[in-house]
C-alpha positions, 0 to 999 in steps of 0.5 A, spaced: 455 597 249 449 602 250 454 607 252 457 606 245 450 606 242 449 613 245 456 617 240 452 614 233 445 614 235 445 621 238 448 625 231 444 621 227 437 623 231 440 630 231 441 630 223 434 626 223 430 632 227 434 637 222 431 633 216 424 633 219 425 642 220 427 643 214 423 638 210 416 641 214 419 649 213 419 646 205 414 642 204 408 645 210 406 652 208 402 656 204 406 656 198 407 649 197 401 646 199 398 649 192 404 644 188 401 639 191 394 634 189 394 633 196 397 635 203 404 633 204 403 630 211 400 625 208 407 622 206 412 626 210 409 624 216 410 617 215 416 617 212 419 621 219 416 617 223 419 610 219 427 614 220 426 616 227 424 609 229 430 606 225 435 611 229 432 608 235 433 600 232 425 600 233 422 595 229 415 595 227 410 589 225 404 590 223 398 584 223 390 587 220 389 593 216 388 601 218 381 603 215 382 608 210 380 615 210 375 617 216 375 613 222 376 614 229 382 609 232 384 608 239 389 605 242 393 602 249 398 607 251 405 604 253 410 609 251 411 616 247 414 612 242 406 609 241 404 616 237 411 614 232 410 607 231 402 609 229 404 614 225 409 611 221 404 606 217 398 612 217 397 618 218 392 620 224 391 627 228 392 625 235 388 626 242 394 628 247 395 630 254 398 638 252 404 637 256 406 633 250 407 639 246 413 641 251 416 635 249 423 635 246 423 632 238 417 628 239 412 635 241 415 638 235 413 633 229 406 631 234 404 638 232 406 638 225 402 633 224 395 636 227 395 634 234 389 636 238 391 638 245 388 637 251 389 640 259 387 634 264 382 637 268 378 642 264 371 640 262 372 646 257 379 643 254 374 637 253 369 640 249 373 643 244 377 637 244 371 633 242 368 639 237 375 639 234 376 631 233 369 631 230 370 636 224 377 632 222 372 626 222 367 629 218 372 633 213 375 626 212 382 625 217 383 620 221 384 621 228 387 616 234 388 617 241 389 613 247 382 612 252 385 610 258 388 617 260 395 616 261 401 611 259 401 605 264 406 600 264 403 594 260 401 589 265 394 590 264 389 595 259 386 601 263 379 602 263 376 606 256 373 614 257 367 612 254 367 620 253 372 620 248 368 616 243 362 621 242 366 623 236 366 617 233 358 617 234 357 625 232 361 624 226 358 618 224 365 615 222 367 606 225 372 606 231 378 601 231 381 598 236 389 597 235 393 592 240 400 594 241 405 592 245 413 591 245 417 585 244 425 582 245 427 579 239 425 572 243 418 575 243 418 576 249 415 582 253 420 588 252 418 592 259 424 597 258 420 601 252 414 602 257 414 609 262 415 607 268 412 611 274 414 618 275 420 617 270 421 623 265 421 623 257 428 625 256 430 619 260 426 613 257 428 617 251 435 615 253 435 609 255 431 607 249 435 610 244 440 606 247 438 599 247 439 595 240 433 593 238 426 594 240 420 591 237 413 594 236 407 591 234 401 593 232 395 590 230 388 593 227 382 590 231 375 588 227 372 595 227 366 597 230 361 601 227 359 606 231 350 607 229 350 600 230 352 600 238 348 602 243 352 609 245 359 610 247 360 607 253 359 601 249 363 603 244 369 604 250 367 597 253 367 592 246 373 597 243 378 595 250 375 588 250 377 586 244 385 590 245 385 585 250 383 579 247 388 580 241 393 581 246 391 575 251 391 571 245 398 574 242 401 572 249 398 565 249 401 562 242 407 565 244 407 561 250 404 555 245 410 556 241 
C-alpha cells in the first residue's frame, strides 16, 4: 500500500512544486509586486505550504494563536516537514542550517519565502544571521527558527542557544514559544515523521510521503516579551521550558483519555 501511494503521490508533488514555480515566477517579481497592497508571500506562502502537506496526507491542528506582525517564534525542531507545517498558518523568515538550501523542493520554496542561511560553525555567519533577523523584526516580518541547532528524534527538548534570541532583545519585539509534535490518528506519538540519526532528506522525504495520514500539531505558547526578561538566556531557558510543559501536558491527558 505504501508502494501504491508512491504512483499518485508523486505526480501530484511534481504537479504542486510546478504550481509554486510558475506562481512565484508570476507573482515574486519586481513588476508584479507594484499590483499588489501587499507582498504576495503573505498568501502564496501559506497557500503552498497548506497543498504540499495535503499531498503528503498531513494534517495540521493548530491550539493558540500566532502573534501578528513582528515577533520572534521559536520552536522544537523534529522534521523538515517543521518549516511547511509552520508556514501554512503564518508567513515567517526562517533561521536555517545552510545545507537546507540544497534540499530538493523544500530548499526552493524555503528561499522564496526569505529564509535567512546559516553556516555551523562560523562566528562570522552568526553575525549576520543575527543583524539580518534583527532588521526583519524591526521592519515588521516575523521570524522563526528552531534554538536547539538540529532536529532530534522527539523523545526529549534539546537545550535552547541563548544566542539566538538576541534579536528578540535588539529588536525589541515578544518571542513565542510553539510546541509541535506529531501524531497517529489514535494520538499517538508518530515516530516515523521525525529524522532519524544520519538519514538523508530524500529518504524521510519518501517514506513520509508514503504513509497515509500524518498528523501535526501546533500549539502557540503565552508569549514572553522580551524588555521585561533578564536577557536572552532567560529568554532561552522560559521559551524550552514552556514547550515542554505543553507537551508534558499534552502527553498526560492523552494517557488520562
Amino acid at each position: 500500500m505504501r508502494y501504491l501511494r508512491l504512483t499518485y503521490r508523486l505526480p501530484l508533488l511534481l504537479l504542486h512544486v510546478i504550481a509554486g514555480v510558475l506562481a512565484a515566477i508570476a507573482l515574486l517579481n519586481p513588476l508584479t509586486r507594484r499590483l499588489f497592497r501587499s507582498a504576495p508571500e503573505g498568501w502564496l506562502i501559506p497557500w503552498w505550504s497548506r497543498w504540499m502537506l495535503r499531498v503528503f496526507g498531513i494534517h495540521v491542528r493548530v491550539a493558540g494563536e500566532p502573534l501578528a506582525g513582528a515577533a520572534l517564534h521559536v520552536a522544537n525542531h523534529l522534521s523538515w516537514v517543521d518549516i511547511v507545517v509552520l508556514h501554512s498558518v503564518k508567513l515567517m523568515a526562517f533561521v536555517a542550517k545552510d545545507e537546507i538550501r540544497r534540499w530538493p523542493l523544500v530548499g526552493w520554496m524555503a528561499s522564496r519565502a526569505g529564509t535567512i542561511y546559516h553556516r555551523r560553525g562560523s562566528p562570522h555567519s552568526l553575525r549576520m544571521v543575527s543583524d539580518t533577523m534583527t532588521r526583519r523584526l524591526e521592519t515588521g516580518f516575523a521570524v522563526a527558527l528552531f534554538p536547539e541547532g538540529r532536529a532530534g528524534a522527539g523523545e526529549t527538548v534539546l537545550t535552547f542557544h541563548g544566542r539566538l534570541f538576541q534579536c528578540a532583545l535588539s529588536a525589541g519585539v515578544p518571542v513565542q514559544p510553539v510546541a509541535l509534535r506529531y501524531l497517529e490518528d489514535d494520538g499517538s506519538v508518530n515516530t516515523l515523521t521525525p529524522f532519524r540519526r544520519g538519514e538523508s532528506f530524500l529518504v524521510n522525504l519518501f517514506r513520509v510521503l508514503s504513509r497515509r495520514r500524518t498528523i501535526a500539531e501546533l500549539r502557540f505558547c503565552a508569549p514572553l516579551e522580551s524588555k521585561d526578561t533578564g536577557g536572552r538566556r532567560v529568554l532561552a531557558r522560559e521559551s524550552r521550558q514552556r514547550i515542554v510543559s505543553v507537551l508534558a501536558q499534552a502527553g498526560r491527558n492523552r494517557t488520562s483519555n
